[in-house]
MINUPA-724605 format. One record per residue (C-alpha): residue number from 1; residue in one letter; y, x, z. Coordinates in Angstrom, 3 decimals. Layout:
% MINUPA-724605
REC  resi  resn         v         u         w
REC   NUM     a         Y         X         Z
...
END
This chain:
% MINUPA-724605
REC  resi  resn         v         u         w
REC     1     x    12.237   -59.373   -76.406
REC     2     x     9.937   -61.850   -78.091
REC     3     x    11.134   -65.721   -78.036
REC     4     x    10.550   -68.091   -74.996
REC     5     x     7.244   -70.449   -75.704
REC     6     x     8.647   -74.111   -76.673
REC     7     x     6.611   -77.083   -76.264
REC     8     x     8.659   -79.835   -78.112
REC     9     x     6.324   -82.616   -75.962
REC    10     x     8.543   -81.130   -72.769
REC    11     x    11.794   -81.707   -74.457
REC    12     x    10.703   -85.496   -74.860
REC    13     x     8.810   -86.596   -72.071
REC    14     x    11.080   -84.552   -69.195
REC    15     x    13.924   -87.153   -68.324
REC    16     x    11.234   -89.962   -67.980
REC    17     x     9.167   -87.844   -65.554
REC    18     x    12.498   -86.672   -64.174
REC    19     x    13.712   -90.037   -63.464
REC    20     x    10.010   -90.614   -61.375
REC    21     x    10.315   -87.130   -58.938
REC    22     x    14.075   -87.240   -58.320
REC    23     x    12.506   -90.368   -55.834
REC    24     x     9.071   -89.127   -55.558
REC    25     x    10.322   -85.835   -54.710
REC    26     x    13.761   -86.899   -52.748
REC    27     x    12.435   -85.968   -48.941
REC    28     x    10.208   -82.518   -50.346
REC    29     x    10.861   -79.148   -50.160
REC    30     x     8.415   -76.836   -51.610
REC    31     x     6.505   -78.048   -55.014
REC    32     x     3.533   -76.524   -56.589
REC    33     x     3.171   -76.823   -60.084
REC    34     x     0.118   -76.349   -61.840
REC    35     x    -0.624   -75.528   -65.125
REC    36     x     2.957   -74.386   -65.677
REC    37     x     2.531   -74.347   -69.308
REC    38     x     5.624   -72.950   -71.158
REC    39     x     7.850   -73.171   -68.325
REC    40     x    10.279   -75.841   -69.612
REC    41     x     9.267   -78.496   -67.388
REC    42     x    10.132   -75.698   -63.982
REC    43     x    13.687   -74.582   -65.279
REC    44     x    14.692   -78.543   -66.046
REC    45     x    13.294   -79.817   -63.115
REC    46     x    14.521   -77.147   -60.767
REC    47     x    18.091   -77.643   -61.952
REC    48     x    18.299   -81.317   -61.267
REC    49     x    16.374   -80.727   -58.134
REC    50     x    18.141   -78.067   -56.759
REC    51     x    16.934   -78.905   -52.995
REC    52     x    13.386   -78.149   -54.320
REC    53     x    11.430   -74.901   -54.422
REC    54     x     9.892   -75.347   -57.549
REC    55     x     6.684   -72.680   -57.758
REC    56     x     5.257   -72.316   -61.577
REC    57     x     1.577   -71.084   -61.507
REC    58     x    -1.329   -70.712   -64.691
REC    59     x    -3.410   -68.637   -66.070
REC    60     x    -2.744   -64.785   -66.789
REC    61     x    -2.422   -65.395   -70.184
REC    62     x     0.574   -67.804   -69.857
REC    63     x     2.880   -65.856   -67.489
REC    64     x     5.249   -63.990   -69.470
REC    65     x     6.455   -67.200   -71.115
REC    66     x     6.975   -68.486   -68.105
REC    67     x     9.075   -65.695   -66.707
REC    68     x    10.921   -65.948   -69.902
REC    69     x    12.453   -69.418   -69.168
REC    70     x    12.586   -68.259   -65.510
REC    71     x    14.482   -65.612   -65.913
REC    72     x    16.778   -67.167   -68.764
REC    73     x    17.711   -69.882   -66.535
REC    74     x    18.199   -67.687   -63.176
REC    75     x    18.078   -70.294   -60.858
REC    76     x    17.645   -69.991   -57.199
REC    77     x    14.993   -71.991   -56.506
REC    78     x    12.095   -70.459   -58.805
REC    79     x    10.472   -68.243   -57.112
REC    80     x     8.257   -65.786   -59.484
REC    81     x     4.989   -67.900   -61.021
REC    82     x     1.973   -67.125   -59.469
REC    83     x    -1.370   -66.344   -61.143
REC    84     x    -3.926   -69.449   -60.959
REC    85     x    -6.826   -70.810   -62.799
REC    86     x    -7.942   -73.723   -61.034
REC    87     x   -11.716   -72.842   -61.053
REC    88     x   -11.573   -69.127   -60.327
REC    89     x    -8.507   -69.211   -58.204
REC    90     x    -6.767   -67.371   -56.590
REC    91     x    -5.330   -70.718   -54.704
REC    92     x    -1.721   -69.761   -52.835
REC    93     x    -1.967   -69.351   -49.274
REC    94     x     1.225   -71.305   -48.743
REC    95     x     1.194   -74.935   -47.917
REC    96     x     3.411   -77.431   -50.222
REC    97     x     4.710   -80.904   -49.810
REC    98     x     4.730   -81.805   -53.410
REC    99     x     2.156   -80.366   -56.112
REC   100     x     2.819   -81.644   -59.960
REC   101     x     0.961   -81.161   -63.184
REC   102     x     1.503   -82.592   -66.545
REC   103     x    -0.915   -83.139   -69.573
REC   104     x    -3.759   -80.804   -67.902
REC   105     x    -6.207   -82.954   -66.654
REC   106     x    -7.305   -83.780   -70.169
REC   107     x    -7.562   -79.801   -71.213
REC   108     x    -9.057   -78.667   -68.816
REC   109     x   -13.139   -79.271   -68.288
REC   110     x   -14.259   -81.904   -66.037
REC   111     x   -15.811   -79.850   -63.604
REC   112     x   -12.079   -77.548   -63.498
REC   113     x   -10.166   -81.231   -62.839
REC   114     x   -12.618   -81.479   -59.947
REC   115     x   -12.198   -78.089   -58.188
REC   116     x    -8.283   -79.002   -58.797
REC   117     x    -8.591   -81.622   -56.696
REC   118     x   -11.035   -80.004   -54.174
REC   119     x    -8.409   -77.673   -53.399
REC   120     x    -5.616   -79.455   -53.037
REC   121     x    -6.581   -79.864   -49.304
REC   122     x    -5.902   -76.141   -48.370
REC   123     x    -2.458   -75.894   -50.218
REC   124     x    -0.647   -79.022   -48.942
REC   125     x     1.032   -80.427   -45.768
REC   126     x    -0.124   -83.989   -44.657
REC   127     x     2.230   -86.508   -45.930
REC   128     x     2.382   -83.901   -49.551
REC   129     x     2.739   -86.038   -52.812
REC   130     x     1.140   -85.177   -55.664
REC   131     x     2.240   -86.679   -58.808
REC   132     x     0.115   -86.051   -62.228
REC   133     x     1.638   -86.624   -65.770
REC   134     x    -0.129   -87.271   -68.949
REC   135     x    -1.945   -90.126   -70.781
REC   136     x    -5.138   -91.965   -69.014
REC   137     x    -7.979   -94.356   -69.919
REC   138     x    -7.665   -97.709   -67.728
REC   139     x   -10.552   -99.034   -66.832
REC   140     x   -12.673   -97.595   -69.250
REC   141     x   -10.663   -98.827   -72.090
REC   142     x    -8.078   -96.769   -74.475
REC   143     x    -4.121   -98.420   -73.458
REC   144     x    -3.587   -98.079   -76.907
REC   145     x    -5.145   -96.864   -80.645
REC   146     x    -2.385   -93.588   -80.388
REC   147     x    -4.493   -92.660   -77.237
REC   148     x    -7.579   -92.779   -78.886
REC   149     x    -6.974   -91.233   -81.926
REC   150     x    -5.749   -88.189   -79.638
REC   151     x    -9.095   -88.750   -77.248
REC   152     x   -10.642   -87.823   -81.021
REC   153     x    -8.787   -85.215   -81.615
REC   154     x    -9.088   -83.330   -78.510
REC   155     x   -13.038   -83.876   -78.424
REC   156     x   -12.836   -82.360   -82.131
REC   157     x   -11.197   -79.341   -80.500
REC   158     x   -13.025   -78.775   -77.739
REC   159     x   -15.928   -81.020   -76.215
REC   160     x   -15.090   -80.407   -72.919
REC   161     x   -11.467   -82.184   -73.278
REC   162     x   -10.786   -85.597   -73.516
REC   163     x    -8.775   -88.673   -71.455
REC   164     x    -9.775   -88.725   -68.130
REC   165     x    -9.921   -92.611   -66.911
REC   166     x    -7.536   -93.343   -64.138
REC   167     x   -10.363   -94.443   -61.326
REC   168     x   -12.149   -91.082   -61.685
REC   169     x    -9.243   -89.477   -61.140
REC   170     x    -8.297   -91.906   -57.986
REC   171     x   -12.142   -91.234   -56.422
REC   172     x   -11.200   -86.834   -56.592
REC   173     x    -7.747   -87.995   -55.002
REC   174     x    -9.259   -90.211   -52.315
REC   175     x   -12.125   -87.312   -51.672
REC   176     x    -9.298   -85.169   -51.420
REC   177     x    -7.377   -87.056   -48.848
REC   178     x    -5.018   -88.439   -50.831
REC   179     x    -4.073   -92.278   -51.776
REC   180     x    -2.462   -93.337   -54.774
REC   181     x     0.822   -95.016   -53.839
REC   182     x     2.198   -95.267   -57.700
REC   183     x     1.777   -95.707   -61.320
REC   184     x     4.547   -95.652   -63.341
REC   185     x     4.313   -96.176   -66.880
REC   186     x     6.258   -93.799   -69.315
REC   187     x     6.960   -93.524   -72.836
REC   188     x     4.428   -92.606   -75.988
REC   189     x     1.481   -94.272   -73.788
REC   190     x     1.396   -91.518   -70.615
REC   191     x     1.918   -92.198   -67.209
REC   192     x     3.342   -90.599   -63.989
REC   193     x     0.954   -91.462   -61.498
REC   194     x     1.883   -90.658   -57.727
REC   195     x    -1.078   -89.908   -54.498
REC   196     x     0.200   -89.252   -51.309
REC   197     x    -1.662   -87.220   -48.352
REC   198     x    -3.281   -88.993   -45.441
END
């Protein structure tokens, strides 16, 4: 069997967004996570959360790593990850009460961040919370010169990546039906930032 995927960013940034959902998360059930990545963040999460269904999804590609740290960690509460690319679907016909991402929005395209959030009506209860990890512009402006050097280095890579400032963001959440209700700052320049459904 080949090796798991790591991500070492997952190791170091998943107690400070832990220590934001155990709260965010405390009254949820069922979580949809998208852009699942290598998994990490799912098997941690799920096993401090253990009152949480915590569904992976993303991209074809990226689901046998997944199901590697799934099936390592044999928890309970992961149910199998689901296919999704956030563009081309296919969406879940479940409904959640919680949907998380972390360090997507500035992969993806613009146009993909905005058909995330167009979605996000038809696969969450009222009252859901969303919470997004991952560094953001403020205002226009870089919160510091590590953030812009990646902003660089991401546009180098790809043209269609980059930060993604914090009000754009908000005006997809609020078209969505969502409100933001939290910004929590977090190590390395990122941010946990919270919406909640109307």
């Amino acid at each position: 069997m080949s090796a798991k995927p790591f991500a070492a960013a997952c190791e170091r940034n998943r107690e400070p967004i832990l220590g934001v959902l155990r709260e965010a998360y405390a009254g949820r059930r069922h979580v949809l996570e998208i852009g699942s990545g290598t998994g990490q963040h799912a098997v941690h999460f799920a096993a401090a959360m253990p009152w949480l269904s915590w569904q992976t999804s993303e991209r074809a590609e990226n689901l046998a790593g997944i199901r590697a740290w799934l099936d390592d960690a044999a928890l309970a509460n992961t149910p199998a990850p689901l296919e999704l690319d956030v563009a081309a679907g296919p969406w879940p016909s479940s409904r959640f009460d919680a949907v998380f991402s972390a360090n997507t929005l500035h992969i993806m395209a613009w146009p993909e961040v905005e058909a995330l959030f167009a979605h996000l009506p038809d696969v969450t209860a009222a009252g859901a919370v969303l919470a997004i990890y991952g560094p953001f512009n403020l205002d226009g402006r870089y919160t510091s010169d590590s953030n812009a050097a990646f902003d660089a280095h991401l546009k180098q890579r790809s043209p269609h990546m980059g930060l993604r400032d914090l009000a754009d963001v908000d005006a997809l959440a609020e078209r969505a039906g969502f409100g933001r209700v939290a910004d929590h700052a977090l190590p390395a320049n990122n941010r946990c930032v919270l919406w909640r459904r109307r």
